[in-house]
C-alpha positions as a printed NumPy array, in Angstrom:
array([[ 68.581,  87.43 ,  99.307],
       [ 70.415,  84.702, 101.246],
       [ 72.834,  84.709,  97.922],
       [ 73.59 ,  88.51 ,  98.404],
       [ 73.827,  88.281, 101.827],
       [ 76.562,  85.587, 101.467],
       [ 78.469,  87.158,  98.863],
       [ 78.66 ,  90.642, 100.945],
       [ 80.416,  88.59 , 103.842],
       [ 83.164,  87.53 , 101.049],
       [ 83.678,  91.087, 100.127],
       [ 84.402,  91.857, 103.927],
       [ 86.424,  88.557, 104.431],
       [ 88.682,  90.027, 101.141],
       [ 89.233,  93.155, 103.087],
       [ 90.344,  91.016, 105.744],
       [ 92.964,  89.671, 104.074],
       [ 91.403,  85.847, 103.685],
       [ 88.518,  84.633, 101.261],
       [ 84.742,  84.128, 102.495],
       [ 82.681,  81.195, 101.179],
       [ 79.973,  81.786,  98.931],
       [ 76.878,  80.451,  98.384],
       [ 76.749,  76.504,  98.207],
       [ 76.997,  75.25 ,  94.609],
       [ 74.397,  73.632,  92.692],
       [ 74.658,  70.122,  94.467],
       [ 75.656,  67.036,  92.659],
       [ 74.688,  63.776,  92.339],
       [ 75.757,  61.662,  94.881],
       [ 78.476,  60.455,  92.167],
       [ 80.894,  63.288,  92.449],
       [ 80.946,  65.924,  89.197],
       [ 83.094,  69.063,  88.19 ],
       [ 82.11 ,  72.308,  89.532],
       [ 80.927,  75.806,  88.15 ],
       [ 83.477,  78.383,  90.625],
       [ 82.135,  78.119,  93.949],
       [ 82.726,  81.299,  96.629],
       [ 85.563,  80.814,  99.109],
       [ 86.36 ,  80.479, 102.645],
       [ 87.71 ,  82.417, 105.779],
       [ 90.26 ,  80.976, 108.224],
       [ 91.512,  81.502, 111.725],
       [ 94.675,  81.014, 113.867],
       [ 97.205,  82.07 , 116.137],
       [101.1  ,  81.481, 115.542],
       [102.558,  79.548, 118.194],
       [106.355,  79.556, 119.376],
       [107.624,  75.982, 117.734],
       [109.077,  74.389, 114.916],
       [106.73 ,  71.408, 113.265],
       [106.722,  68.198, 114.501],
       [107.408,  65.103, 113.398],
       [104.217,  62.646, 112.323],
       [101.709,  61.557, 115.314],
       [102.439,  58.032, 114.462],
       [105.694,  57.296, 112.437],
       [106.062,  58.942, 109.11 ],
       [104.047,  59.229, 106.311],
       [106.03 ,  58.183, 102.572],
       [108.187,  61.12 , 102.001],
       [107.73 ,  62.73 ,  98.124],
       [110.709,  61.99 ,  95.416],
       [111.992,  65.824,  96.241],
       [110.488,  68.005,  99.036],
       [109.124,  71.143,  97.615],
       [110.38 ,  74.381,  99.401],
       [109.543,  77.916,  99.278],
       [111.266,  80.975,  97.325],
       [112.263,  82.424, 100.289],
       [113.697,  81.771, 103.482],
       [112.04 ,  84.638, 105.457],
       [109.664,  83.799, 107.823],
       [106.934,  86.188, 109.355],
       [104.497,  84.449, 113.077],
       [106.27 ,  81.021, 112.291],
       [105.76 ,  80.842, 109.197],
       [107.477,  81.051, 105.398],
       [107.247,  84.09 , 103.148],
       [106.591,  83.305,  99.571],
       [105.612,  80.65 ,  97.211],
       [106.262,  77.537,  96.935],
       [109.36 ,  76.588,  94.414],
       [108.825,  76.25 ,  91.264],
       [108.164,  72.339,  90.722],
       [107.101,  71.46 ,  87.271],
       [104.142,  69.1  ,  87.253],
       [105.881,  66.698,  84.991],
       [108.456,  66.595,  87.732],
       [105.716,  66.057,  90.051],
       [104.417,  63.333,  88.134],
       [107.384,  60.985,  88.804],
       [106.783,  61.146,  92.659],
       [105.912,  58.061,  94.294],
       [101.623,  57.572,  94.397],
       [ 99.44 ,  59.488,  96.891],
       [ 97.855,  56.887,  99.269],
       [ 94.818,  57.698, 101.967],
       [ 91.114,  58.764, 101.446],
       [ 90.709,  60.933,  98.213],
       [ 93.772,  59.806,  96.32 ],
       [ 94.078,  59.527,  92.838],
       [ 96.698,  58.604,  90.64 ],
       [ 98.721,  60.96 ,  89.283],
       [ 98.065,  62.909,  86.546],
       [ 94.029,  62.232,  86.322],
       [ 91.566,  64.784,  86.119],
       [ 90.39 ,  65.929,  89.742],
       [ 86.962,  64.861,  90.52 ],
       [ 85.215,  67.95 ,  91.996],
       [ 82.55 ,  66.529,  95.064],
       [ 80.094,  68.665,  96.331],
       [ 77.921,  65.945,  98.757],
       [ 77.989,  62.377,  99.437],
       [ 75.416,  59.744,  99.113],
       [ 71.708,  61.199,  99.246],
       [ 70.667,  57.583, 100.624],
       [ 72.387,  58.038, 104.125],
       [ 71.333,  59.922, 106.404],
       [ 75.095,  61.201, 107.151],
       [ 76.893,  64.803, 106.97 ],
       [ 80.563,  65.724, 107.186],
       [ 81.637,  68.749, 109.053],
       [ 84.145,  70.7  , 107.584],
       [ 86.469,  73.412, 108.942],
       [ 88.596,  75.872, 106.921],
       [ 91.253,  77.484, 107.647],
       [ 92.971,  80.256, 105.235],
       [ 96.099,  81.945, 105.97 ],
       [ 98.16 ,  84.484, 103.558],
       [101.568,  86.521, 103.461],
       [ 98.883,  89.89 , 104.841],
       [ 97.669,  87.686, 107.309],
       [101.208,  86.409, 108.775],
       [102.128,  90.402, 109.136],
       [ 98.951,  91.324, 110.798],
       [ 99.765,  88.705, 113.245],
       [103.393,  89.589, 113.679],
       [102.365,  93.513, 114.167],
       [100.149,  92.603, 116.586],
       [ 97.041,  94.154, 114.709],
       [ 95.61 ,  90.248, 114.608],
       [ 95.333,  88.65 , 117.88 ],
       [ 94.875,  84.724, 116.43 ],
       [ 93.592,  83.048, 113.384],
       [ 93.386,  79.918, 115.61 ],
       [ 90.153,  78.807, 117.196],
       [ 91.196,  75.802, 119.447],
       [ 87.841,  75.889, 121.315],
       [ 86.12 ,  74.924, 118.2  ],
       [ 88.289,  71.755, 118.847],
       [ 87.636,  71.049, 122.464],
       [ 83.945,  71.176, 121.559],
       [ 84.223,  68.322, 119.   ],
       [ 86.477,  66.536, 121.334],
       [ 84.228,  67.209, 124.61 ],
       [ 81.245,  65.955, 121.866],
       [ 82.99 ,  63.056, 120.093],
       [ 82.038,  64.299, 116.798],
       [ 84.106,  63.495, 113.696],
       [ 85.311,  66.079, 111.353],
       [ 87.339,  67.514, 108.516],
       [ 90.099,  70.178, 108.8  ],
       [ 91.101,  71.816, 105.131],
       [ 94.325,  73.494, 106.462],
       [ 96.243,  75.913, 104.591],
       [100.265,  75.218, 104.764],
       [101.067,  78.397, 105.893],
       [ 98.161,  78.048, 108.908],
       [ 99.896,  74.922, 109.87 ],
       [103.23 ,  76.573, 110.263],
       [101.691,  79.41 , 112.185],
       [100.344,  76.728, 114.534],
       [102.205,  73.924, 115.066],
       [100.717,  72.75 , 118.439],
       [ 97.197,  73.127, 117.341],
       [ 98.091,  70.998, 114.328],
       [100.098,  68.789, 116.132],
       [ 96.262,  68.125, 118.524],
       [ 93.97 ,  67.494, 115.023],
       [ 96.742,  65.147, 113.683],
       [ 96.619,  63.23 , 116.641],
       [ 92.829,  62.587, 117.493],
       [ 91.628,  59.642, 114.712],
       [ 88.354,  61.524, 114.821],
       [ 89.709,  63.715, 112.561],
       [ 91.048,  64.196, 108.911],
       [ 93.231,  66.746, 107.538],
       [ 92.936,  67.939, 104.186],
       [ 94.798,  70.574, 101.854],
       [ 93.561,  74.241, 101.452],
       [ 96.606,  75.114,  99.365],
       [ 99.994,  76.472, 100.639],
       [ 99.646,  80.157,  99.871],
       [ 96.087,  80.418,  99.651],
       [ 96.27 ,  82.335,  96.439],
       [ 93.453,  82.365,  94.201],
       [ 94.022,  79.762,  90.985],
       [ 92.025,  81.58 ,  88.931],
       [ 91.397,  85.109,  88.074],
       [ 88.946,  87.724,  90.626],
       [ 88.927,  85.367,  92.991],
       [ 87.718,  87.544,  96.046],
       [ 90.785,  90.277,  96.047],
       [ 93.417,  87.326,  96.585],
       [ 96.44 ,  86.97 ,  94.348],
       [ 96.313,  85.085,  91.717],
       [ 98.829,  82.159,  91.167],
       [100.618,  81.435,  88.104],
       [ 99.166,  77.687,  86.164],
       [102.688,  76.557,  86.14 ],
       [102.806,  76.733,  90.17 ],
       [ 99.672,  75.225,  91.539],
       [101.167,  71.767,  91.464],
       [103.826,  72.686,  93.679],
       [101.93 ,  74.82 ,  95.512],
       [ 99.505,  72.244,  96.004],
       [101.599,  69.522,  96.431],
       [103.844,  71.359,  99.088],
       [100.808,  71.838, 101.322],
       [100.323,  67.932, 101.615],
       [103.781,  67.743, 102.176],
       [103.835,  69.67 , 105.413],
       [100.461,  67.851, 106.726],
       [102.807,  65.005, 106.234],
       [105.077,  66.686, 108.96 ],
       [102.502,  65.762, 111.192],
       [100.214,  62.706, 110.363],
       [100.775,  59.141, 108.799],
       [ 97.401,  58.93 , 107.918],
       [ 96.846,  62.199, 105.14 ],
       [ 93.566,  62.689, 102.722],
       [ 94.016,  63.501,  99.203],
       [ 91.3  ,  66.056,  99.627],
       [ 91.688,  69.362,  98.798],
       [ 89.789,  72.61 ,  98.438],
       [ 90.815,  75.686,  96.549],
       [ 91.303,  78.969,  97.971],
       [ 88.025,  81.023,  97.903],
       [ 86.437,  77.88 ,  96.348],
       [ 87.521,  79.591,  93.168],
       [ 88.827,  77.34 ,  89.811],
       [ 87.954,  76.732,  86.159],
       [ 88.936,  74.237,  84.042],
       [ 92.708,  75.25 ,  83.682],
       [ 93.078,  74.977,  87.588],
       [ 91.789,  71.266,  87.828],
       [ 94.11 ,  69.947,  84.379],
       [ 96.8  ,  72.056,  86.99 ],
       [ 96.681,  70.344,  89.961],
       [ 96.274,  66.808,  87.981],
       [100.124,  65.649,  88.827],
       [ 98.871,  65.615,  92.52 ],
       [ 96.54 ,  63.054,  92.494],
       [ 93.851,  64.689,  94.733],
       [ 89.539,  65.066,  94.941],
       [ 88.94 ,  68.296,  94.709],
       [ 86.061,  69.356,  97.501],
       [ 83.615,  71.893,  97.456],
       [ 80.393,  71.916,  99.884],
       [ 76.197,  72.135,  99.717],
       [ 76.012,  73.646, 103.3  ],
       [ 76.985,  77.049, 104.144],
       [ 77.058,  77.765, 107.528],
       [ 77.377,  81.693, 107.339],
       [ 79.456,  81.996, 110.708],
       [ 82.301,  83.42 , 108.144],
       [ 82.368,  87.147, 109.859],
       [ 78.889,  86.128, 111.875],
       [ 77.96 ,  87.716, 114.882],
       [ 74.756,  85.601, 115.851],
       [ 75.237,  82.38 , 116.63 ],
       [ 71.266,  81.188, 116.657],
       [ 71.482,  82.475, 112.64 ],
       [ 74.824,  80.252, 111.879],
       [ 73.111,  77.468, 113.915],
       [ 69.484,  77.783, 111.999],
       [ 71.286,  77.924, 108.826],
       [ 73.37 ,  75.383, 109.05 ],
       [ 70.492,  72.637, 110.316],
       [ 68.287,  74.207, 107.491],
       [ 70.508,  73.527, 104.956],
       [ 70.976,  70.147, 106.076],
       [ 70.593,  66.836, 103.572],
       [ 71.301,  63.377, 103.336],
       [ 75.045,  63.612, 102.339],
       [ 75.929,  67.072, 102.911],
       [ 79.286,  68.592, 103.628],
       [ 78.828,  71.336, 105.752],
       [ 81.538,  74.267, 105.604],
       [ 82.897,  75.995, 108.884],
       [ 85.901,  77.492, 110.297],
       [ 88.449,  77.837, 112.469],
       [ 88.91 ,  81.449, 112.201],
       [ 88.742,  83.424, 115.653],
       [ 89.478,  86.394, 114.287],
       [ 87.487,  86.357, 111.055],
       [ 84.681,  83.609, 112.296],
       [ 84.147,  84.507, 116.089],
       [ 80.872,  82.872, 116.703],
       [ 81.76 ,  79.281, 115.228],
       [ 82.941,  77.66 , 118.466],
       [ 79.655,  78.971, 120.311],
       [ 77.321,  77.89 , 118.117],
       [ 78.94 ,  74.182, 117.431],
       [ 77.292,  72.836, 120.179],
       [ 73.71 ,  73.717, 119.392],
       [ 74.442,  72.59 , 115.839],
       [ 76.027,  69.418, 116.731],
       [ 72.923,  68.506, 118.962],
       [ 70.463,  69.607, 116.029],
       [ 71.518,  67.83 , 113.192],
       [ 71.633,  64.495, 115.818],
       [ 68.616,  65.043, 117.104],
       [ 67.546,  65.44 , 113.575],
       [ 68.681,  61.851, 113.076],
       [ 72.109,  63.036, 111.173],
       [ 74.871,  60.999, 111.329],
       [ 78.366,  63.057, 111.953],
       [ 81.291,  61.285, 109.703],
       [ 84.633,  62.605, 108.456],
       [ 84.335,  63.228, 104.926],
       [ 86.438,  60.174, 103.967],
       [ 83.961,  57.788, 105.95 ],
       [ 80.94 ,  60.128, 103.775],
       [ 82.235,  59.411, 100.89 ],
       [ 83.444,  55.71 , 101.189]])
């Protein structure tokens, strides 16, 4: 039932214009393993009125060739389009990906689903999604933000550590809120595409992009969280949590882990914040990686039932780590 229940709230999040998560996958070891197509994710913001910044502390290595987009429109702050069309064995001569989750390019993405089942740890995670629909529901007024900044004055007023998987076109949209998780090193950010298109087929009503482009598409969404920190992840998540084995050889030039989750907290399109709370601490293990959002529009409830969860899973004896201090 709580399988049904979870894939019903994807169905609404695709008429919604963003992906819901699904059901957790089958967890792993704690040695990470490829994935069976895992549901996806909703997101949440706001555009704001700048331009994006420069990196919170000096700048992070710059790529070879800085991947653009197809077109120059842009729609709430951000670009229209895809990302250019960047062969991967282009990509594959750019200098080495450095931080937490790199790889070198080229290899075969490890797919992680928890960390360690000896530590008594979990990593909070926080999506958000944004497409070209989304951008114009914003612009027209019909959205009034994707952006849920008090989910991040609750893990600032609580010290807890956490994740951000931020799609490229979200970060455009919100360049100050960006510009606050870049700068607290509580924090990680983490790739959730640029387009947020779907890299394999029926992926939740999303588009689907071409194999050719997911490098680039991939690779320009850790280019513009390079915009703002010096310290970037390698980690990345796919749109809708949907890929196969075509999408991982794909995204191989990047030199990323590719993360997925064992804890769904169900606040995508929740109204009751005691269920997303109970939920989330029941699903609770040793090394879990816990998925939640940032999505005020699509996600209301997440920001008012952090607290209780935050205060459960420590009074549970949990540990609250970034994901590159879970997996470490």
């Amino acid at each position: 039932m709580r399988e049904r229940l979870a894939c019903a709230a994807a169905v609404l999040l695709v008429l919604a214009g963003v992906a819901a998560c699904s059901p957790a996958a089958q967890p792993v070891a704690a040695q990470p393993v490829a994935a069976k197509p895992v549901a996806a994710q909703p997101a949440a913001s706001k555009p704001a009125p700048e331009q994006s910044s420069a990196p919170a502390q000096g700048q992070a290595p710059t790529a070879a060739v800085t991947i653009g987009v197809v077109s120059t429109q842009k729609v709430a702050g951000a670009e229209i389009a895809e990302a250019e069309p960047v062969g991967g064995a282009t990509i594959l001569q750019f200098p080495e990906p450095a931080g937490p989750g790199a790889r070198k390019r080229g290899t075969h993405p490890t797919v992680i689903f928890h960390g360690s089942r000896s530590r008594k740890e979990i990593a909070l995670t926080f999506d958000s999604n944004m497409t070209d629909a989304m951008l114009r529901r914003l612009a027209d007024g019909k959205v009034k933000s994707y952006a849920n900044a008090a989910v991040v004055d609750e893990l600032q007023k609580s010290h807890t550590p956490a994740t951000f998987f931020l799609a490229g076109k979200w970060v455009e949209a919100y360049p100050q809120l960006t510009r606050r998780i870049a700068a607290d090193p509580e924090f990680e950010m983490a790739s959730h595409s640029w387009a947020h298109e779907g890299f394999r087929g029926k992926c939740y009503g999303l588009g689907t992009i071409g194999r050719a482009d997911m490098a680039a598409d991939v690779e320009r969404s850790f280019q513009v969280l390079g915009r703002y920190t010096d310290h970037p992840t390698r980690f990345f998540r796919f749109p809708g949590g949907c890929y196969d084995a075509a999408a991982l050889d794909a995204v191989a030039p990047v030199g990323c882990t590719v993360v997925e989750y064992d804890d769904v907290s169900g606040d995508a399109f929740g109204n009751n914040p005691a269920r997303i709370t109970a939920d989330t601490v029941k699903n609770a293990r040793p090394g879990s990686i816990a998925v939640l959002h940032i999505t005020e529009a699509n996600a209301p409830e997440t920001a008012i039932a952090l607290p209780a969860i935050i205060k459960r899973l420590r009074g549970a004896g949990y540990r609250l780590v970034t994901l590159g201090d879970l997996l470490a």
